[in-house]
C-alpha positions in Angstrom: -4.5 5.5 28.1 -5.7 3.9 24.5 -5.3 0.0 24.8 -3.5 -0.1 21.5 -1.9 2.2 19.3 -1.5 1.4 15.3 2.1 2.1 13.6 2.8 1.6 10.3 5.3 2.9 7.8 4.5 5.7 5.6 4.5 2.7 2.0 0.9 1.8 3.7 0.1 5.0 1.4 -3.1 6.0 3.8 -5.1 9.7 3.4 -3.6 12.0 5.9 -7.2 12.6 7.0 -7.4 8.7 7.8 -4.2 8.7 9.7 -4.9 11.2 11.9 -9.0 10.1 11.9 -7.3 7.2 13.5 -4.4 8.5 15.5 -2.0 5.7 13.3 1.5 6.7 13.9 3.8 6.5 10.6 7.5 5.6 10.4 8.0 7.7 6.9 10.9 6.1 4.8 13.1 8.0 2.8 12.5 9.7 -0.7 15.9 9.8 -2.9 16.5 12.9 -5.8 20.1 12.5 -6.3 21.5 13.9 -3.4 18.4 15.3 -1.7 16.6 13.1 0.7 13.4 13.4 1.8 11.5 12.0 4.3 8.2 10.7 3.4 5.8 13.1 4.1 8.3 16.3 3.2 7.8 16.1 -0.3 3.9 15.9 -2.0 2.6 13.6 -4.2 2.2 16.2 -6.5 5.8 17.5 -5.8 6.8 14.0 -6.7 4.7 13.1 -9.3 5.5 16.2 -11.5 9.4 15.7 -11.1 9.2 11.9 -12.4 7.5 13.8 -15.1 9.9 16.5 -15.8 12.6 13.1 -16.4 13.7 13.1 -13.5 14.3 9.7 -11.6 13.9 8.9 -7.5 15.0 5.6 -5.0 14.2 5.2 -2.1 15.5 4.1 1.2 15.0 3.0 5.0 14.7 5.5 7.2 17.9 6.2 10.4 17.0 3.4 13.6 16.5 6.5 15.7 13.4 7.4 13.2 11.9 3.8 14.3 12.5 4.5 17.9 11.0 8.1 18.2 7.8 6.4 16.4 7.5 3.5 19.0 8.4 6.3 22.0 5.7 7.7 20.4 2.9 5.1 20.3 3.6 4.2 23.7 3.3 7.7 25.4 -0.5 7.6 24.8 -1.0 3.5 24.2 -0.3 0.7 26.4 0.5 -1.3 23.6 1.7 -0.8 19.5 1.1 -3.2 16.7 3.4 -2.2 13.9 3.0 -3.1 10.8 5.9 -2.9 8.2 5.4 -3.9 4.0 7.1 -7.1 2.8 9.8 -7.8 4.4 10.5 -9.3 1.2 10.7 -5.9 -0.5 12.6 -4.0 2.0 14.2 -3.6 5.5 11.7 -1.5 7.3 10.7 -4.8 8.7 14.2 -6.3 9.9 15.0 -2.8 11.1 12.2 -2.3 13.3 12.5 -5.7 14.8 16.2 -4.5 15.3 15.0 -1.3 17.0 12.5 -3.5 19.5 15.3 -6.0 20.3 17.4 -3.1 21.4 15.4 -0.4 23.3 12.3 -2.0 24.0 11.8 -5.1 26.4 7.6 -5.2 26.1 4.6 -3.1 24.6 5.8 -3.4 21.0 4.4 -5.8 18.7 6.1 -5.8 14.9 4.0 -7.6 12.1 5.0 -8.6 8.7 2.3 -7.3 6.5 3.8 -9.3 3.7 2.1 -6.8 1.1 2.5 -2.9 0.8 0.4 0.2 -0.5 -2.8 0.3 -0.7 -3.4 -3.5 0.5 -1.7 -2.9 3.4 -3.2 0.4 4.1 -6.4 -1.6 4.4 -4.9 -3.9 6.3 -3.4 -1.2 8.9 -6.9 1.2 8.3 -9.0 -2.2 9.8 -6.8 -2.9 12.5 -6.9 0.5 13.7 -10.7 1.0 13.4 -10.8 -2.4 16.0 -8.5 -0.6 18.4 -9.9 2.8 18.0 -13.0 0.8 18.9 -11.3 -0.6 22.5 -10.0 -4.2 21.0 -7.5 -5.6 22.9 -3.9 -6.4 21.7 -4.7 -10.1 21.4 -8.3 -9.3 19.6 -6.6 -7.3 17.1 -3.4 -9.7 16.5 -6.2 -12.8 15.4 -7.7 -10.8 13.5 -4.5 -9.5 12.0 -3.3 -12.9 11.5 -7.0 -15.0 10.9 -8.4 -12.8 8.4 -7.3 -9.7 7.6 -4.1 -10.8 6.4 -5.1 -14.5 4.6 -7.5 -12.6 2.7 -5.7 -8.8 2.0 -5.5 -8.7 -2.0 -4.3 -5.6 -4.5 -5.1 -5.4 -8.0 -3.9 -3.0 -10.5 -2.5 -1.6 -13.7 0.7 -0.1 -14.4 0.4 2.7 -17.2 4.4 2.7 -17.9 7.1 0.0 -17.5 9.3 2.7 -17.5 9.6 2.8 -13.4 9.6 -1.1 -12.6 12.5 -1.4 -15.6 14.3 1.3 -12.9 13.8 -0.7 -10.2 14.7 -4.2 -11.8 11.3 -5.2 -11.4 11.1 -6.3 -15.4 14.4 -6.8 -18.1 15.4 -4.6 -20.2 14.2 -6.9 -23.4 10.7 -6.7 -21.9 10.0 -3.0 -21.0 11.2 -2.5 -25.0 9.0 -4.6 -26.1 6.1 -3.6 -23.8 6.7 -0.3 -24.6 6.6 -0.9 -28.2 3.5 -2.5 -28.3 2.1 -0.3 -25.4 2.4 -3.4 -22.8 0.6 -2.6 -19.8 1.0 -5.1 -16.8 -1.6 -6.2 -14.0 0.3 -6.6 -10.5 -0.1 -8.3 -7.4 1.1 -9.6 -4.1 1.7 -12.4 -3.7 3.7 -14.0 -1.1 5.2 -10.9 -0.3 6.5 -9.8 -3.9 5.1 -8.3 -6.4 3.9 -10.4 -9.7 2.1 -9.8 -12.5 -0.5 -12.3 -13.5 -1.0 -10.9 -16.9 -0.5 -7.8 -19.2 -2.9 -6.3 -21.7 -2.3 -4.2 -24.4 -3.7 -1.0 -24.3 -4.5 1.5 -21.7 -8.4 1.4 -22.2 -8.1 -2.4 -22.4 -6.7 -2.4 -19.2 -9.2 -0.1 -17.9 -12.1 -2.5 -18.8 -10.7 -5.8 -17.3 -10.4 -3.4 -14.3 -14.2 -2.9 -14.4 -15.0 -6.3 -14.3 -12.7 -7.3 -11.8 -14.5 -4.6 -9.9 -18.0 -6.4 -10.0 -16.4 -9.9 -8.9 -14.5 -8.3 -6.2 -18.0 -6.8 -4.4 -19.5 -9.9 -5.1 -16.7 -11.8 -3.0 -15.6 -9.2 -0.7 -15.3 -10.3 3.1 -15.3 -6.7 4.3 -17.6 -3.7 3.2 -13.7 -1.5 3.3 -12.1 -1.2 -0.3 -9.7 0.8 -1.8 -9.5 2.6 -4.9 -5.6 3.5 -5.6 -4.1 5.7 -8.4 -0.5 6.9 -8.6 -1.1 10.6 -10.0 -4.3 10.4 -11.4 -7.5 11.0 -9.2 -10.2 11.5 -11.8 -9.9 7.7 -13.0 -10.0 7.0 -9.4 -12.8 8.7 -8.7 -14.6 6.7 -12.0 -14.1 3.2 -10.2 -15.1 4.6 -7.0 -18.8 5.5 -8.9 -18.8 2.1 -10.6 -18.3 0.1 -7.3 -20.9 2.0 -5.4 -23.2 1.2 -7.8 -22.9 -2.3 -8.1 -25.4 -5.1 -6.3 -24.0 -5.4 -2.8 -21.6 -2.3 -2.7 -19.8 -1.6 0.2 -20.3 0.6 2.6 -16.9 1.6 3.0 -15.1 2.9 -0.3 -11.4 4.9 0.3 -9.5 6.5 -2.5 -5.7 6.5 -1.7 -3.4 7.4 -3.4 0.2 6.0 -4.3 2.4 7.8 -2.7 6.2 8.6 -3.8 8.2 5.6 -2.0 5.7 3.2 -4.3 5.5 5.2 -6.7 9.4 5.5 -7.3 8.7 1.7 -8.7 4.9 1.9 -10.1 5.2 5.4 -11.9 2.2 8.0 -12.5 -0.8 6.7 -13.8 -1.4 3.3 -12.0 -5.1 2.2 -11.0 -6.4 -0.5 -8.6 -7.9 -1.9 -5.9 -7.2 -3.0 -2.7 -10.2 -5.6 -1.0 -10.6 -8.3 2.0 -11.6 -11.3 -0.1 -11.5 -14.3 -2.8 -9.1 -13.5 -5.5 -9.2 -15.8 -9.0 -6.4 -15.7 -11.9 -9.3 -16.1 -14.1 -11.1 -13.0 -13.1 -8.5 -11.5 -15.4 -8.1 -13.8 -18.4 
């Protein structure tokens, strides 16, 4: 048997070809269309994506205990261990519901983490912890480097093309997203401390775009990983433009992802956001 196996719910928004590359198992959360309900991974991004854009509006929700359990049952069948990593708890109750799930059915082997972040940064997060037990790490190896680096240094950086969606989810007042919208507002969001912030707002898409680009250079030149992400909600070609200006820059990493928001985030973020996700030094400057 594998020492440890990786969980993580389905808002660490990871390429299917990475989840199974690395055998993480996903607790999916729920998908809301008035009254259909989807799990996470029974609806495509593009399914998604084109039904925010024919008006139509989504939630999203926690998935049943039982879906919690079958994952765990699952990691352990093949793993002597599980690290499970959940986003904010801060955000949602994946967290306080798994925790829940362990307190009742499970006396050992399961080990619930906080990631205090969610998409793409805590993809990266979950993606490096299960390349370190995919390489034979034990529980305890894995947990410092959860807690010593990977999560004291996970940052996310993006830009929101609508404030239509984080209006929705009462993420911004109303008074704002008029305005924004009337003067074509477009926010840069973080993590921070579990929630997300934005730091600043630019007006103009291709504005946005271009404080992106330098961002990118100061994030390779104080990266602490060579593993970034490139996100997008809905719109890959854009991704794959910062992907071609990272890997060109001095020092590139090695190790460049594109992932892509997928439709519990993106029931908040809308179609059209870009950004990165990096192990590193962040700066509010960088973006003044």
């Amino acid at each position: 048997m594998a020492k440890v196996k990786i969980v993580a719910d389905s808002t660490c928004d990871l390429p299917i070809s990475t989840i199974k590359n690395l055998d993480i198992e996903i607790i999916p959360a729920n998908v809301i269309f008035d009254d259909q309900i989807f799990s996470h991974y029974d609806i495509s991004n593009d399914e998604f994506y084109q039904r925010l854009s024919k008006g139509e509006m989504s939630s999203t929700g926690v998935p049943a205990p039982k879906v919690f359990k079958t994952a765990f049952d699952n990691a352990l069948k093949t793993s002597d261990e599980a690290i499970v990593f959940t986003l904010s708890k801060k955000l949602s109750a994946m967290f306080s519901t798994a925790t829940l799930v362990v307190k009742n059915f499970f006396e050992e082997g399961i080990t619930i983490i906080d990631s205090e972040t969610v998409t793409l940064e805590m993809g990266l997060i979950t993606y490096l912890a299960a390349k370190q037990a995919k390489d034979g790490a034990s529980k305890e190896e894995i947990l410092q480097t959860i807690n010593d680096f990977l999560i004291p240094n996970s940052q996310l950086i993006g830009v929101v093309d609508t404030l239509k969606y984080l209006k929705k989810s009462g993420r911004i007042s109303t008074i704002s997203w008029l305005i924004g919208s009337v003067l074509s507002i477009k926010p840069i969001v973080r993590i921070e401390n579990g929630l997300i912030k934005s730091p600043g707002k630019v007006r103009g898409k291709e504005h946005a775009l271009e404080i992106l680009k330098d961002v990118a250079q100061k994030i390779v030149a104080n990266k602490k990983s060579d593993s970034i992400i490139v996100g997008h909600s809905h719109d890959l070609a854009r991704a794959l433009e910062f992907e071609k200006i990272i890997k060109e820059l001095p020092d590139a990493p090695t190790d460049v992802l594109i992932g892509e928001i997928g439709p519990v985030v993106g029931t908040h973020l809308g179609p059209g956001a870009i950004g990165f996700a990096w192990i590193g030094d962040f700066a509010e400057e960088w973006i003044k």
